[in-house]
N, C-alpha and C positions, 0 to 999 in steps of 0.2 A: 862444681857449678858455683855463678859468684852471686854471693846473698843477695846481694842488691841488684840484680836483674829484675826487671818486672813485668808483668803480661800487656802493659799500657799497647792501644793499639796505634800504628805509626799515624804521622800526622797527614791532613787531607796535600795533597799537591795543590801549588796554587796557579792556576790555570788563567794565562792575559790573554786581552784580546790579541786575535793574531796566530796563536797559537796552535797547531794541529790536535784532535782530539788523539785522546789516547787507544790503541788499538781493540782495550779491553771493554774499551764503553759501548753497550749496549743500542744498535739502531732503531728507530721506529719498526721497521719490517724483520727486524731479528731478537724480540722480544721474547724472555725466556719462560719458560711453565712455570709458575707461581708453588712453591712448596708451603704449603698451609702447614704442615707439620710443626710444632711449637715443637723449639729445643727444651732440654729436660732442665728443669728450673724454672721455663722462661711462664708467665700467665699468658694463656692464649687470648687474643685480640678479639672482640667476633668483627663478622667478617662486614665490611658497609658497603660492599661495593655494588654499583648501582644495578637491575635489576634486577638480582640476584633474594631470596625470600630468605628473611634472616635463620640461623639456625636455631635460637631460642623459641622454643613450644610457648604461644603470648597466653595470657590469662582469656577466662571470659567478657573479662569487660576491657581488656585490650582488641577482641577479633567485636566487630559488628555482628550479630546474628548467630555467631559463636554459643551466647547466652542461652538465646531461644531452643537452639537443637539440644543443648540440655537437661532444660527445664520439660521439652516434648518427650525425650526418651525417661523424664525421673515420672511425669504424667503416664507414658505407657506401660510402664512397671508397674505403677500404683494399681493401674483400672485393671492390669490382668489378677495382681494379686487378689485384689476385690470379685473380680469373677469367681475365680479362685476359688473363693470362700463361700462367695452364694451358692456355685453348683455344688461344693460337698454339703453346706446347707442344705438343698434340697435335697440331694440324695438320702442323707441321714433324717430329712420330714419323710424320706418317699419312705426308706426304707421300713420307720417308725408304722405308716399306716398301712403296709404290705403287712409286716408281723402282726398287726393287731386284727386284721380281717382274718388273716391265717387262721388264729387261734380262737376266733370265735366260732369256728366250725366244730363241731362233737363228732366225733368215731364213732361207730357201732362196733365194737370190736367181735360184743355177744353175736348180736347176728353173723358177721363173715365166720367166727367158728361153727357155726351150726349148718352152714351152708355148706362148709367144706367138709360134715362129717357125710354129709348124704350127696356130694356130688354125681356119687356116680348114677345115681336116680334123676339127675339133673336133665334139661331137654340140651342138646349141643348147643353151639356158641350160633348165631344167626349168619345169613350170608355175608359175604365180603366186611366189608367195613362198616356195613348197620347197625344199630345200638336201639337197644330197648331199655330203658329206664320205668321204672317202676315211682311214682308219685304220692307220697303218703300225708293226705293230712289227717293230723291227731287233734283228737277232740278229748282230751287229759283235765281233768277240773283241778289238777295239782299248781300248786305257784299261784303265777300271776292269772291263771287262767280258771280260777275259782269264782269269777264271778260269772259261770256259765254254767252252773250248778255242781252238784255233792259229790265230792271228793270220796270215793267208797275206795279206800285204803291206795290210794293209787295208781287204780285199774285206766286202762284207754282204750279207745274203739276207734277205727279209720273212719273218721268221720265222710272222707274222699276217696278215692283210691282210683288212679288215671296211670294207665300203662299208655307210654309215650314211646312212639316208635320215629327213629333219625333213620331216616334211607340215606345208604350207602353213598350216593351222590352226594349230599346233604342240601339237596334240592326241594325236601319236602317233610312236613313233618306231622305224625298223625296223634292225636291222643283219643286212647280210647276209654270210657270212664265205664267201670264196673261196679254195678249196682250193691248198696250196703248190705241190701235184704235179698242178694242171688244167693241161691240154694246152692250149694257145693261142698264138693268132697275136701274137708279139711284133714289133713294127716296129725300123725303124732306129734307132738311138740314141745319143746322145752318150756316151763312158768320161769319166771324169775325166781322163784323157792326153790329152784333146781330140779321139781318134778317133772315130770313128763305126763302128757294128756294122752286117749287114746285117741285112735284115727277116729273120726264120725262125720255125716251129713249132715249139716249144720249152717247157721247164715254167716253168710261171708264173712261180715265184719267182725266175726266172733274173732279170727284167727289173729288178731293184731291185740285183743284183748288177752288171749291167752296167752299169744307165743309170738308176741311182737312182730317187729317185720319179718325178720327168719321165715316166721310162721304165716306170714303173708306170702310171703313170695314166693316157698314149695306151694302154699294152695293157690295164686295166678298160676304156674307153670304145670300144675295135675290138669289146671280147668283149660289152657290154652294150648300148652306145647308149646310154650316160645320160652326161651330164658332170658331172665332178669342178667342185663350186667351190671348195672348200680341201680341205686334206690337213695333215694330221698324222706326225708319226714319235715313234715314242718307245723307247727305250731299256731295256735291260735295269734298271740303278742306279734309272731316275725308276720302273719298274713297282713296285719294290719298297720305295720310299721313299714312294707314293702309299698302299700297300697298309699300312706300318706310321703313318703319319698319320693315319689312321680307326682306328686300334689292332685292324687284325687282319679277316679275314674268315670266316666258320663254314663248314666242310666236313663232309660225312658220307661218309665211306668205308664199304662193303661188306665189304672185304678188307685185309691191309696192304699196303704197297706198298715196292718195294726198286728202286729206277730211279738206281743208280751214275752215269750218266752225267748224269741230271738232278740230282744231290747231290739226291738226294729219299728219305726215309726215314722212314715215317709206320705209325702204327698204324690199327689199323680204329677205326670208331667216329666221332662226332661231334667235334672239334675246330676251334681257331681256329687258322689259318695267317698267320702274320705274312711279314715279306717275303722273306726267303730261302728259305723254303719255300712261300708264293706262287708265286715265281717257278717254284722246280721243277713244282710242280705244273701249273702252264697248259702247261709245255714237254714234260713226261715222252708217251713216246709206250712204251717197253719194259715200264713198270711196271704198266701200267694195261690192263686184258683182253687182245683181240689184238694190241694195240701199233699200231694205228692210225691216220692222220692224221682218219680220219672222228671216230673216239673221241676224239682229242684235241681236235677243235674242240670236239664238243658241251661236252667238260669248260672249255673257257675260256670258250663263254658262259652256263655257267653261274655259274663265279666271276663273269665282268662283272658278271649280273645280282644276285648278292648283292650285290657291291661297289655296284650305283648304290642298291640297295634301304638298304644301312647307311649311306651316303653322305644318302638322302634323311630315314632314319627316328631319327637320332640326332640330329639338329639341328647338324648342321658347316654347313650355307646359310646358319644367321640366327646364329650364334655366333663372331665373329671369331675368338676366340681358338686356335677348333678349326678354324677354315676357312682362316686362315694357311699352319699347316704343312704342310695337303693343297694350298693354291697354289702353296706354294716347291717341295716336290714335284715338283706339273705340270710348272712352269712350266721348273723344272731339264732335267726330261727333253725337251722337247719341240721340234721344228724343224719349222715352219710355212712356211706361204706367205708375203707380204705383205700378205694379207686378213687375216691372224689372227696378226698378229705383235708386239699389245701386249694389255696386260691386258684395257685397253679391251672390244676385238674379242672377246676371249675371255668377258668379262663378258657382255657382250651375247650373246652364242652359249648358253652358262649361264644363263640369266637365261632367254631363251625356252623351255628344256626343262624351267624346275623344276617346274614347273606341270602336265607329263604325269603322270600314275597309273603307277602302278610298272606294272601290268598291260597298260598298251600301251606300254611300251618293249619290244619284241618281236626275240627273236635264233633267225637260221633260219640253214642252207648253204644254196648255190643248189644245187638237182638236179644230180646228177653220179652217174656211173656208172663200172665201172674201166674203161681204155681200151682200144679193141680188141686194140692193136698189142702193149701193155703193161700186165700186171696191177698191175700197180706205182705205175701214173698214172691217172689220172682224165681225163673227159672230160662235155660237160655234158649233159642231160639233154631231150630236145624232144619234146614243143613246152613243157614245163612252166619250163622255163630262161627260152623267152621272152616267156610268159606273165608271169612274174614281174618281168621286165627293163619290162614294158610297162605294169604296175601303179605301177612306181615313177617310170616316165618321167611318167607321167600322173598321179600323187600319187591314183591310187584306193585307197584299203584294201583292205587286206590280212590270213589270222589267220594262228595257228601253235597247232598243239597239238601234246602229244607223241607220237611218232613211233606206238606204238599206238593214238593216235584218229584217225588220219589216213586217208582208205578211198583206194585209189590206183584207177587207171583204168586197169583190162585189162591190170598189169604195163607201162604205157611209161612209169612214173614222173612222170605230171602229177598233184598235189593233186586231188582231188575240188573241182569250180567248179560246180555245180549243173546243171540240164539243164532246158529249158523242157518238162518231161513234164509232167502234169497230176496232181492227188492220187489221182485212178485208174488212174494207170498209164497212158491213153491219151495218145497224141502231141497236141500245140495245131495247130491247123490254120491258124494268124495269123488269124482271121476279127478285124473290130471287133470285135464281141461276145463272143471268147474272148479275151482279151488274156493275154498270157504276162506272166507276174509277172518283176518284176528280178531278174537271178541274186547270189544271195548271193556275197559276197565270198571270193576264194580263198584253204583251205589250207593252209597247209606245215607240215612236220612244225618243231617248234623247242619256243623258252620263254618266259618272260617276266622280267622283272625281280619279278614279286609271288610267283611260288614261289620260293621258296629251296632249296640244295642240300637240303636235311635238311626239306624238305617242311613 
């Protein structure tokens, strides 16, 4: 090969007028496919040719409007991350003030052991899905609740004791309040010293003194035949820290009232009672007509009933921020079984009665009479005591009206419970053809959650 050859390419042809074009020149109509392909070395060109959208990706402040969809997608990432943060935010507030109601609730542990050594003494579990709850207020001079007089080593007495029955439907719901001073068969019972008492006849309220609720709740179940499935206690302090969280409950007094012992001091008249006068109020027995323990029940259920009636009609259910302070409240005051010993349980317990009508939350006494031995005690009331004991075991309804509409039967203190007579006065002879109609439900004198004191 000769050195000096070189790759020069030849030179163009020079083309005169006149001239025939050359075979290889390309026609307007025979225009060939463009090879964008860059030879290896060569810098690729970009490409200008008219319509065509360039292949360089422009910046944002080369494209119009380019910018803005940017700046919109870096704003939509910001605000979710910001949600983001709030909802575990709250989660971590929810879940903070979930653990802390939790754990203001106290177990009975003593109790459910004592329950369970005598179970088989126990009355069976009630019909269907019914529940009886057992309601314990303590009247303890211990703590904060010393200024309601002398702390004798620690002792308590149920100052209340309301056996509350949920029918199975959870259509209706009854409490029935049993008297401090009923005469009744209290059993054996464990002290807190570890002793044990013996069985004896004795006043009701002894049994929460000696053998705490345990010891309440085997003596409801000897006197009624229905079993406890939870039980509750609640405190002087949570009565009234419940009662100033709904901001107050309306009373209508007749008279004024002056009961030193209950620190109770009120005028006549329509008023709202906050919690330290609450409190005196459900407890005063001196102040209030004969000074009664009969008078004094009726007067607590009818606070109850105001309180569930304000409790349902002011929106504290669907209002966290009002339904808070009445849970820290409860939940403060309250020592439960281990059935009902977190929010949970309670939620759910709450949750199935919201839904009753004020008007069948219904609050009666069981029949009682003063006792032979003792005018001073009570004793129960037959057959109408176990008429009532047997309505609730069996989850039949039940009314209550007030104590003037109530017709009684020949003075032995049974509710008027209908009578298979005929609407002429003739007796039913059970033929087929004369069929006795169902007897209307029995009864008792009481109230309801839908009247309010003040009518």
């Amino acid at each position: 090969m000769d050195a000096d050859v070189t790759d020069s390419p030849p030179p163009e042809p020079d083309h005169r007028a006149g001239d025939e074009p050359r075979p290889d020149t390309p026609t307007p109509d025979d225009t060939p496919v463009r090879d964008d392909t860059p030879a290896p070395g060569d810098t690729p060109v970009p490409d200008d040719t008219p319509g065509e959208a360039p292949n360089d990706t422009p910046t944002p402040d080369d494209t119009p409007g380019e910018g803005q969809g940017n700046r919109r997608r870096h704003w939509v990432r910001w605000t979710a991350l910001g949600v983001s943060c709030l909802v575990l935010a709250a989660a971590g507030t929810g879940w903070w003030f979930y653990k802390k109601l939790d754990n203001n609730i106290r177990t009975d542990t003593t109790a459910a052991a004592e329950l369970e050594r005598y179970d088989k003494e126990r009355p069976p579990p009630g019909a269907g899905n019914a529940q009886n709850l057992l309601l314990i207020g303590s009247d303890s001079r211990s703590g904060s609740n010393s200024a309601y007089g002398r702390d004798d080593g620690g002792s308590q007495r149920s100052d209340t004791t309301i056996l509350l029955h949920l029918a199975a439907d959870r259509k209706s719901a009854t409490a029935v309040s049993l008297p401090r001073d009923l005469m009744a068969d209290v059993p054996d019972c464990l002290k807190q010293d570890g002793a044990r008492t013996r069985a004896q006849f004795r006043q009701f309220n002894e049994a929460f003194e000696v053998g705490g609720a345990a010891c309440t709740i085997r003596t409801v179940e000897k006197l009624t035949g229905i079993r406890v499935d939870h039980h509750m206690v609640v405190d002087f302090s949570g009565f009234k820290d419940m009662v100033d969280a709904v901001d107050g409950v309306e009373v209508c007094l007749k008279e004024p009232v002056d009961d030193r012992q209950a620190h109770l001091k009120l005028p006549a008249g329509r008023q709202t009672l906050h919690g330290e006068q609450a409190l005196g109020f459900v407890r005063a027995r001196h102040g209030f007509g004969d000074g009664s323990d009969t008078e004094r029940m009726d007067r607590q259920q009818q606070f109850l009933g105001s309180l569930v009636r304000k409790v349902q009609s002011n929106g504290v259910l669907l209002n966290p921020t009002r339904l808070y302070p009445v849970l820290d409240a409860m939940t403060k005051s309250l020592t439960t079984d281990p059935g009902l010993n977190s929010l949970k349980d309670l939620y759910d317990l709450v949750r199935g009665m919201r839904g009753i009508p004020t008007e069948k939350v219904q609050f009666l006494t069981v029949p009682r009479k003063p006792y032979v031995y003792d005018t001073n005690r009570d004793e129960l009331v037959q057959p109408a005591a176990r008429l009532l004991f047997q309505q609730l075991r069996d989850d039949r309804p039940l009314q209550v009206a007030p104590t003037g509409g109530v017709e009684k039967d020949k003075g032995d203190g049974n509710a008027r419970t209908g009578s298979p007579e005929r609407s002429d006065g003739s007796s039913s002879d059970d033929k087929p053809d004369d069929p006795v109609s169902p007897s209307p439900a029995p009864t008792y004198p009481g109230s309801n959650a839908a009247v309010g004191m003040c009518g």
